[in-house]
C-alpha positions as CSV (number, residue, x, y, z in Angstrom):
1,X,93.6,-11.1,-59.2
2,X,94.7,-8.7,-62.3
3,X,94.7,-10.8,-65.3
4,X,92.8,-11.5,-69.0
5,X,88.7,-10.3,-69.1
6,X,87.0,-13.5,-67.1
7,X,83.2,-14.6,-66.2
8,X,81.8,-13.4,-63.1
9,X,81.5,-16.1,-60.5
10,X,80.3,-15.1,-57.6
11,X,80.1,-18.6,-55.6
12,X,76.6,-18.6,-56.0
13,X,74.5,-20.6,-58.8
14,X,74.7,-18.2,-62.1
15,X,71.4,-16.7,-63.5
16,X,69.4,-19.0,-65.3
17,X,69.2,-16.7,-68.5
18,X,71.0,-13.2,-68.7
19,X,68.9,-10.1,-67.9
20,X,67.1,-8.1,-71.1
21,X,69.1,-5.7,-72.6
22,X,71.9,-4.9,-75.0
23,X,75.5,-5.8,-72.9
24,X,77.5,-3.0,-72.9
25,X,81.2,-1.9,-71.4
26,X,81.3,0.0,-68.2
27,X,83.9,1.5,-65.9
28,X,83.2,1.6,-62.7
29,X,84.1,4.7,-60.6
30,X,82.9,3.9,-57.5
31,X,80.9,2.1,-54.9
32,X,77.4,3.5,-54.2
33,X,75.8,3.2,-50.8
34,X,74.6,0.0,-51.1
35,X,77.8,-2.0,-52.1
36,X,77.2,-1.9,-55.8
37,X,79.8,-0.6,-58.5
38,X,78.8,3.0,-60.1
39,X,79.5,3.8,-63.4
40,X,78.4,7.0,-65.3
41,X,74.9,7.8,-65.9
42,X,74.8,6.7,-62.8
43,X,74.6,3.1,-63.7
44,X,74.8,0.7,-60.8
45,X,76.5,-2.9,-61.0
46,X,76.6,-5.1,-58.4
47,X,80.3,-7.1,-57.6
48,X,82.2,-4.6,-59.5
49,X,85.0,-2.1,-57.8
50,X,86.5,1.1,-58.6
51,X,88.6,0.8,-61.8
52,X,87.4,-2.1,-62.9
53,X,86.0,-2.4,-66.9
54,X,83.5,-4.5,-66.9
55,X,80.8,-6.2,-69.3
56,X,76.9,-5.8,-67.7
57,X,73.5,-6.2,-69.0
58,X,70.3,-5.0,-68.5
59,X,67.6,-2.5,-68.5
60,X,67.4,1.2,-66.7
61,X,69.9,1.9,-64.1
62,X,70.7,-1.5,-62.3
63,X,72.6,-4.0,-64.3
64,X,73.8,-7.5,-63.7
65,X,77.5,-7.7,-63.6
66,X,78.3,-10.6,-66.5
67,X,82.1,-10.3,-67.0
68,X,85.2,-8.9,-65.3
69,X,87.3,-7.6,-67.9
70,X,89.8,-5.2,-66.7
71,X,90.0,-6.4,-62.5
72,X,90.7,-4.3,-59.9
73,X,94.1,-5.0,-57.9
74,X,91.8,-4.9,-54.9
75,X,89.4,-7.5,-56.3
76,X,89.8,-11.1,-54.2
77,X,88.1,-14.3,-54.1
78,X,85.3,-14.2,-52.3
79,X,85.2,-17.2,-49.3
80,X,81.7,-18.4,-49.3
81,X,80.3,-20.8,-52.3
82,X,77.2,-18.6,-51.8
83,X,78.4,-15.4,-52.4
84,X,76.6,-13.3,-55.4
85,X,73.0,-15.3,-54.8
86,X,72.5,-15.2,-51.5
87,X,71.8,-11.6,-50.2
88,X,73.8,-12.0,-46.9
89,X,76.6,-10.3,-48.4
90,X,77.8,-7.7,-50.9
91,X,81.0,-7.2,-50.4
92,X,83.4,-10.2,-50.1
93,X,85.1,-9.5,-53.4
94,X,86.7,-6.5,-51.9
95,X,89.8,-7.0,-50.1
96,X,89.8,-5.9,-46.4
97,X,91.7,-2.4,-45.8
98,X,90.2,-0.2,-49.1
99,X,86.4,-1.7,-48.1
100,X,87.1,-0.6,-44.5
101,X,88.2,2.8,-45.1
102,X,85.5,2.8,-48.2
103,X,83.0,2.4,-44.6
104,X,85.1,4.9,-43.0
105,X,84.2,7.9,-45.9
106,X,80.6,6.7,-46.4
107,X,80.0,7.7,-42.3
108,X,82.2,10.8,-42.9
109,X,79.8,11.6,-45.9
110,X,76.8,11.1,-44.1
111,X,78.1,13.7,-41.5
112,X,79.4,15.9,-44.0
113,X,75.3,16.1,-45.4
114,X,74.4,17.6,-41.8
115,X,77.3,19.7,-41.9
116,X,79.0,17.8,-39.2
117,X,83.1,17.2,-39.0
118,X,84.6,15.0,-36.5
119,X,87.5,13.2,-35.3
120,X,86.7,10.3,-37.2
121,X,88.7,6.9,-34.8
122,X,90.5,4.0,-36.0
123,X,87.4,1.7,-37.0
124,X,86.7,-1.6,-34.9
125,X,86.0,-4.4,-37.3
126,X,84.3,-7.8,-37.0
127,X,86.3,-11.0,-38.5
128,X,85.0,-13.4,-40.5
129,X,83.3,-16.7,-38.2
130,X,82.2,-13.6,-35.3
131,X,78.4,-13.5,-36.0
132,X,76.4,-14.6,-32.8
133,X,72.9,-13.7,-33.8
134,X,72.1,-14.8,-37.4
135,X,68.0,-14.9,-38.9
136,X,67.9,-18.0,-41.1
137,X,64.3,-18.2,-43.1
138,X,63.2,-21.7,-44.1
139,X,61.0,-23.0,-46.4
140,X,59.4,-26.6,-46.9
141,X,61.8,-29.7,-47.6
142,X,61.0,-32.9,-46.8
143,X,60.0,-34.5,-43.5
144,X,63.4,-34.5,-42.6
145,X,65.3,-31.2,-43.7
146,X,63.7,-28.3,-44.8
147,X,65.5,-25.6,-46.8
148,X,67.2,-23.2,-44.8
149,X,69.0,-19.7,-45.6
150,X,69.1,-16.4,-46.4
151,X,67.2,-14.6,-48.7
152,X,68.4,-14.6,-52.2
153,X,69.8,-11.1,-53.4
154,X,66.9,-9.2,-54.9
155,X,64.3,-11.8,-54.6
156,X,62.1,-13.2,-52.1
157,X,63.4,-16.5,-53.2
158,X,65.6,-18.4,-50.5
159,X,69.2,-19.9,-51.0
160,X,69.6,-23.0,-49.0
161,X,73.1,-22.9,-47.4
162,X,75.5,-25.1,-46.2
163,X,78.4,-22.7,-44.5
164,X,78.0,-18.8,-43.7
165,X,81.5,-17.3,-43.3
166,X,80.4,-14.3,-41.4
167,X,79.0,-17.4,-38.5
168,X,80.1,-18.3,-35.5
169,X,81.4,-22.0,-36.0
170,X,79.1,-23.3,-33.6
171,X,76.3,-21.8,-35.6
172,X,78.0,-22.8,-38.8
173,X,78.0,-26.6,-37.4
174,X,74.3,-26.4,-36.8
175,X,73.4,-26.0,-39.9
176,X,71.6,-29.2,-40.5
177,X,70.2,-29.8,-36.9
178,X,68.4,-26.4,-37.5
179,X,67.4,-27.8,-40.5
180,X,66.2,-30.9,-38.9
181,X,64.3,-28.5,-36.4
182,X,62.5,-26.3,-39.5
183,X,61.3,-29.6,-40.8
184,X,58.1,-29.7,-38.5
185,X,56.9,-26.3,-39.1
186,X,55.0,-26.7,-42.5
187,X,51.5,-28.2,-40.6
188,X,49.9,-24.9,-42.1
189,X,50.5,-23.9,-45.9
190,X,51.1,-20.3,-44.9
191,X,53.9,-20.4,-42.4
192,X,57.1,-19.0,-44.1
193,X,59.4,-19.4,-40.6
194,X,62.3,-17.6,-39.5
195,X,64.8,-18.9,-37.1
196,X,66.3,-16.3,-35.0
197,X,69.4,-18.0,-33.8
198,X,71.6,-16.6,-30.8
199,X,75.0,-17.7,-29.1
200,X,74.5,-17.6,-25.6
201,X,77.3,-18.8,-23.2
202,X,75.0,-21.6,-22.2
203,X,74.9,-22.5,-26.3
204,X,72.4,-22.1,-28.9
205,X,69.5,-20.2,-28.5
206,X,66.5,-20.4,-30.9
207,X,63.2,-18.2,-31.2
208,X,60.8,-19.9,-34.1
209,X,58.8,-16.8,-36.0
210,X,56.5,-16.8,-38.5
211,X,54.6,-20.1,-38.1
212,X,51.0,-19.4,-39.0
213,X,49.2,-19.3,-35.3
214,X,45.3,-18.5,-36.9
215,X,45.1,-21.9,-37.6
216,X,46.5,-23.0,-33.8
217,X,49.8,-23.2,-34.9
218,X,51.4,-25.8,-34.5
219,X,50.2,-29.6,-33.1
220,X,50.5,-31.4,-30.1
221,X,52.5,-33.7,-32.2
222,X,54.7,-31.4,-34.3
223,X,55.5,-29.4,-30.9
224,X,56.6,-32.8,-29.2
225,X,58.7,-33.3,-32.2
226,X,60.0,-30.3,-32.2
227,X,61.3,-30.7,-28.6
228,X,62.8,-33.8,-29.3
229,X,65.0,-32.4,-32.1
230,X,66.2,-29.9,-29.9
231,X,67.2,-32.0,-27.4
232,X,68.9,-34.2,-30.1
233,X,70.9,-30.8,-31.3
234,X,71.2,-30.0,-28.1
235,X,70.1,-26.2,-27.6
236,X,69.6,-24.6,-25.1
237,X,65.9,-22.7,-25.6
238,X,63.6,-23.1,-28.5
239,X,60.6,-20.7,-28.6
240,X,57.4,-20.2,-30.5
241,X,57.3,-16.6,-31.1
242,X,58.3,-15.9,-27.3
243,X,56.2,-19.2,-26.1
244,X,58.5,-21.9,-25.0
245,X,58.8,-25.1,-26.6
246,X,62.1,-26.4,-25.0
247,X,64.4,-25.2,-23.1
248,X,67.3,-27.6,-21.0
249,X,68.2,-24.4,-19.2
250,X,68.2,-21.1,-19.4
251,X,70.4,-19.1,-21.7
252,X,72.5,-16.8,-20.4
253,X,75.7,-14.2,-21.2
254,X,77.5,-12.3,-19.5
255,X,77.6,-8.7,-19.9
256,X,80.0,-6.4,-17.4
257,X,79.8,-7.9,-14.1
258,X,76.3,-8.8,-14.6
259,X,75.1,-12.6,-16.0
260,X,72.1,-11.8,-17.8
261,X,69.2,-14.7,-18.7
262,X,68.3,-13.9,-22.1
263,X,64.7,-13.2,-23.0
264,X,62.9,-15.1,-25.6
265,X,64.1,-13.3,-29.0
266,X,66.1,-10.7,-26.9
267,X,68.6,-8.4,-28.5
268,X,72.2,-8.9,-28.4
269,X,75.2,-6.9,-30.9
270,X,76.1,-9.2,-33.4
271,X,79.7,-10.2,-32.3
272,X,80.6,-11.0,-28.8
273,X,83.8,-8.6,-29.3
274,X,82.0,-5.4,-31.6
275,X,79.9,-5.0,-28.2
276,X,83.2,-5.0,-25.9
277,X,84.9,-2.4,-27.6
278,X,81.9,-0.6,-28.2
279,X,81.5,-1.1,-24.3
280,X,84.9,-0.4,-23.3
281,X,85.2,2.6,-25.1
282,X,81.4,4.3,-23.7
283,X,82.9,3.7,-20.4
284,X,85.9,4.8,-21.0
285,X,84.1,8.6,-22.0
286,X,81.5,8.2,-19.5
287,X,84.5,8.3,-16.7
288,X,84.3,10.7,-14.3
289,X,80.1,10.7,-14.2
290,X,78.1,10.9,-11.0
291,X,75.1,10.2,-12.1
292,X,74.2,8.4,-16.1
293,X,71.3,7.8,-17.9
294,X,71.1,4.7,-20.4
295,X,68.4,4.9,-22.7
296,X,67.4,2.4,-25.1
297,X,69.4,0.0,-22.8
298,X,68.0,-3.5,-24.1
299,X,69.0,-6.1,-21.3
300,X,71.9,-4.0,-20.2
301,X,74.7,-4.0,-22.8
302,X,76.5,-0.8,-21.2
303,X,74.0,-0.6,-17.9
304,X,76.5,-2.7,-15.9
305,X,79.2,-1.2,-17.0
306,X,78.2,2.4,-16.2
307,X,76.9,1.5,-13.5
308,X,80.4,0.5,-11.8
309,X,81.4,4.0,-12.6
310,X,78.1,5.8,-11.2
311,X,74.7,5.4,-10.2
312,X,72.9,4.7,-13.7
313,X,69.0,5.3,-14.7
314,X,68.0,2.7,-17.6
315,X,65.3,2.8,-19.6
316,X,64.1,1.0,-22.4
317,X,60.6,0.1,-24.6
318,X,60.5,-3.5,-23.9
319,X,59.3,-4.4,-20.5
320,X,60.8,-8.0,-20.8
321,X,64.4,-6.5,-21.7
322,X,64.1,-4.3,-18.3
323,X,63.0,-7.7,-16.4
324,X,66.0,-9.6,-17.5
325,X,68.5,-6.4,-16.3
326,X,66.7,-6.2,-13.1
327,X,67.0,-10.0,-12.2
328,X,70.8,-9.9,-13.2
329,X,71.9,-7.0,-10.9
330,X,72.2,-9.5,-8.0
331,X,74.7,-11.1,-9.8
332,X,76.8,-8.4,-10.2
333,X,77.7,-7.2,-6.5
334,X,79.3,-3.5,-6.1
335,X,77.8,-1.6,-8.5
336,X,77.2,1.8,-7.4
337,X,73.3,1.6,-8.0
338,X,70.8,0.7,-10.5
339,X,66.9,1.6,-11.0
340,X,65.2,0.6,-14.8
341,X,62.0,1.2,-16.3
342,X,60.1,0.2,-19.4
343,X,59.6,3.4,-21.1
344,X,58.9,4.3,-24.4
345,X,61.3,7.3,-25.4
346,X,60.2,7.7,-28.9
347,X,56.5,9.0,-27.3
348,X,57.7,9.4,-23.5
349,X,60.6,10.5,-23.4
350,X,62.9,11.1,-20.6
351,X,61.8,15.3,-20.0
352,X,64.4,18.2,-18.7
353,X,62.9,17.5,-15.6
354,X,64.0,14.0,-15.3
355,X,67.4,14.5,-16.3
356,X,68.0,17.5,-14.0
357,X,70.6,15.2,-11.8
358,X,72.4,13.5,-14.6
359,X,75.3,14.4,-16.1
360,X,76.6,12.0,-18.5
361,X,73.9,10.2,-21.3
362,X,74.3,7.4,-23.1
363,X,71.8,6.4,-25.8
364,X,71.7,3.3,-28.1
365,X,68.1,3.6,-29.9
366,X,66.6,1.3,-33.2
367,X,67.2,2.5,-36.6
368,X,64.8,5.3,-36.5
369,X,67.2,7.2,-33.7
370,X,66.2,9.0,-30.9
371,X,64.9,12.4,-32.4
372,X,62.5,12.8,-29.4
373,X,64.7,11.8,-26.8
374,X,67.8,13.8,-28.2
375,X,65.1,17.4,-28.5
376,X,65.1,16.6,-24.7
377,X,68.4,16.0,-23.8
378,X,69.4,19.3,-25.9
379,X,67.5,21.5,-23.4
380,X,68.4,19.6,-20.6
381,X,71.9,20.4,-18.6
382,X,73.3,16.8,-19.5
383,X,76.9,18.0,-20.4
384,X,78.3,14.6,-21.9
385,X,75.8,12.5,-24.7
386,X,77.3,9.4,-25.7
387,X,75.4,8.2,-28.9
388,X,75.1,4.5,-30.3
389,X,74.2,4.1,-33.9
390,X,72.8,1.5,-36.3
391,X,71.9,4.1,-38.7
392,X,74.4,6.7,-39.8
393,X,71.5,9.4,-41.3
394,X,69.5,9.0,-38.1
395,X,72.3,9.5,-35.9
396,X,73.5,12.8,-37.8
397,X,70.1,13.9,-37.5
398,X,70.3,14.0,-33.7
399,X,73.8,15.0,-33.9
400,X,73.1,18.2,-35.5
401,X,70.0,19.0,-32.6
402,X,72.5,18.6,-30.1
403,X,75.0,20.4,-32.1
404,X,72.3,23.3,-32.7
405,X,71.8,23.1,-28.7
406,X,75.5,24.3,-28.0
407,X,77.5,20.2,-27.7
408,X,80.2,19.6,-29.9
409,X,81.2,16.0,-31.6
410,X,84.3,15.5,-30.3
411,X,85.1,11.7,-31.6
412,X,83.3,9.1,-33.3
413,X,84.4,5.3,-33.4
414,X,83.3,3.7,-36.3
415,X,82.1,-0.1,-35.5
416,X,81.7,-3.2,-38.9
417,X,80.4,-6.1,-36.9
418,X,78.0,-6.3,-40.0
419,X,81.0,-8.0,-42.3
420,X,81.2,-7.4,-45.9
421,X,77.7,-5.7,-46.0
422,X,77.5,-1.7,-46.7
423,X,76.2,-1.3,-42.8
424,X,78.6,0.6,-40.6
425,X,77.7,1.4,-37.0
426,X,79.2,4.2,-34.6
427,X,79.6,5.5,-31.1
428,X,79.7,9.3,-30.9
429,X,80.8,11.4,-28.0
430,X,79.3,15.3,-27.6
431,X,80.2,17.6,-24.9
432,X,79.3,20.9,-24.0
């Protein structure tokens, strides 16, 4: 895309009027943290890519990009008519192999902070139309169709979409039957819903959030309505904040061995295919265990799958999460044993004690890590931790206890399932 100076277009509907501020002419020299061009000063611009001379305006630190005029030779077209209002994505201007590896040395830095080097793998990376598990906010249309997206960038506003790249298709295609759906949730003038959307194998799975409930949420009517427009779109499960309002059957994916029926709003990795190799590859280092802990297991992502190497102890905060692995081990015959229970590891931890027969751990906490959990498992005589990370700060954190404790990081596979965004996920291997 070299070429003569040219406006930015980003796909998305342009700024009504440009920012306050004197333009001025940057060069970018990098791309910060969140996805946004740097320039000296540090001034941040949003769309913009190492190299690239560019026009911006605005006030303080944070401009608005207004014109490319020297592009990058890595700068592409982004895909989605939505790109640069929506805030889904940041990064679809970039082509693929320099934002990748740009996701590669962000992680590396971020270890580099704790004093932490690695083997750093070949990254796994999510393709465009992977997404299983989207949140789509809506706000009030007309009877018919409400408005339904993603959150405009910097704003609370909402852009009202009619593709999403980063979707599965089948998502992408019910687009306006979820529409339809949002229509009857604006009884009360407060409720601003989300729609937590999830591919199951069984189809689409829908739990409704954010419908104002002090008033009695929603009617008889609107709820009878709403049941008939999901049986017209034909999902699977609709729920109310965890309360059922539909379902035709039970939604259900398969994860190992096991078949596991999905809990209302229950937590699945984005893609279908992130999760496998992320899967494949904590078995493949948890080999050779006799006995493994999972902790922060969810509804059993990598349970089932350890659990056909040795005889696996899960544990998890959400009580409904450890029901739905339970009820799914009798679908997965030969296993070499299972037991579960809802546990909160961030203020009960799993103590030395507890982990005096285990010898390989895996853990997979939220974004705030397992700092507790990973103080235990440092005096403990675990001698292989297999971490899983949302958050790259957090999970250097507990990397450098264990590290302190005597382990060592031996290899860390970076994962993108979060596609053109600046999130990067990980699993980490430490041995003693």
């Amino acid at each position: 895309m070299r070429g003569p100076k040219r406006r930015f277009q980003g796909g998305g509907r342009p700024s009504p009027r440009p920012p306050p501020g004197p333009p001025v002419e940057l060069t970018i020299q990098s791309v910060g943290g969140e996805g946004d061009g740097v320039a000296a000063g540090p001034v941040f611009v949003p769309f913009t890519l190492p190299g690239e001379r560019v026009r911006a305006q605005g006030s303080g630190d944070r401009l608005e990009l207004m014109e490319v005029l020297e592009p990058s030779a890595e700068r592409i077209a982004p895909i989605c008519p939505h790109f640069g209002s929506c805030g889904g994505c940041a990064l679809q201007h970039w082509s693929h192999e320099p934002y990748l590896a740009w996701k590669v040395s962000r992680l590396a830095g971020t270890l580099a902070r704790e004093r932490i080097e690695t083997e750093i793998l070949a990254p796994y990376a999510a393709g465009p139309a992977t997404r299983r598990r989207v949140t789509l906010h809506a706000r009030r249309g007309d009877r018919d169709m409400a408005r339904l997206g993603y959150k405009a960038r910097k704003s609370w506003d909402l852009v009202d979409i009619a593709v999403c790249p980063i979707a599965h298709p089948t998502i992408q295609a019910a687009i306006p039957a979820l529409k339809r759906l949002a229509a009857r949730l604006f009884e009360h003038p407060k409720s601003a819903p989300s729609l937590h959307v999830t591919l199951t194998d069984a189809g689409l799975d829908i739990d409704i959030t954010g419908v104002e409930a002090k008033s009695g949420g929603l009617s008889a009517d609107a709820r009878m309505q709403l049941a008939e427009r999901a049986a017209e779109a034909g999902f699977v499960r609709v729920t109310l904040g965890g309360e059922v309002a539909y379902m035709a059957h039970a939604p259900h994916v398969r994860l190992g061995p096991a078949r596991v029926i999905l809990p209302a709003g229950g937590f699945l990795q984005a893609t279908k295919d992130a999760e496998t190799a992320m899967a494949d590859f904590v078995a493949a280092q948890a080999a050779g265990a006799t006995r493994i802990a999972d902790l922060f297991c969810g509804v059993g992502t990598f349970t089932f799958r350890l659990a056909e190497i040795a005889p696996t102890h899960a544990a998890d905060s959400a009580p409904e999460a450890v029901a739905a692995l339970m009820s799914a081990l009798s679908t997965a015959p030969g296993l070499k044993g299972v037991t579960a229970e809802a546990r909160d590891l961030a203020r009960r931890p799993l103590l030395v004690h507890d982990l005096r027969h285990i010898d390989v751990a895996v853990f997979d906490p939220p974004r705030a890590g397992a700092a507790e959990q990973t103080a235990e498992l440092a005096r403990s005589g675990v001698s292989r931790v297999i971490g899983v990370s949302c958050n790259p700060a957090t999970f250097a954190r507990d990397a450098r206890t264990l590290i302190d404790a005597g382990f060592t990081l031996e290899r860390l596979l970076p994962v993108d399932q979060f596609l053109w965004s600046p999130h990067v996920e990980l699993v980490g291997v430490f041995t003693r």
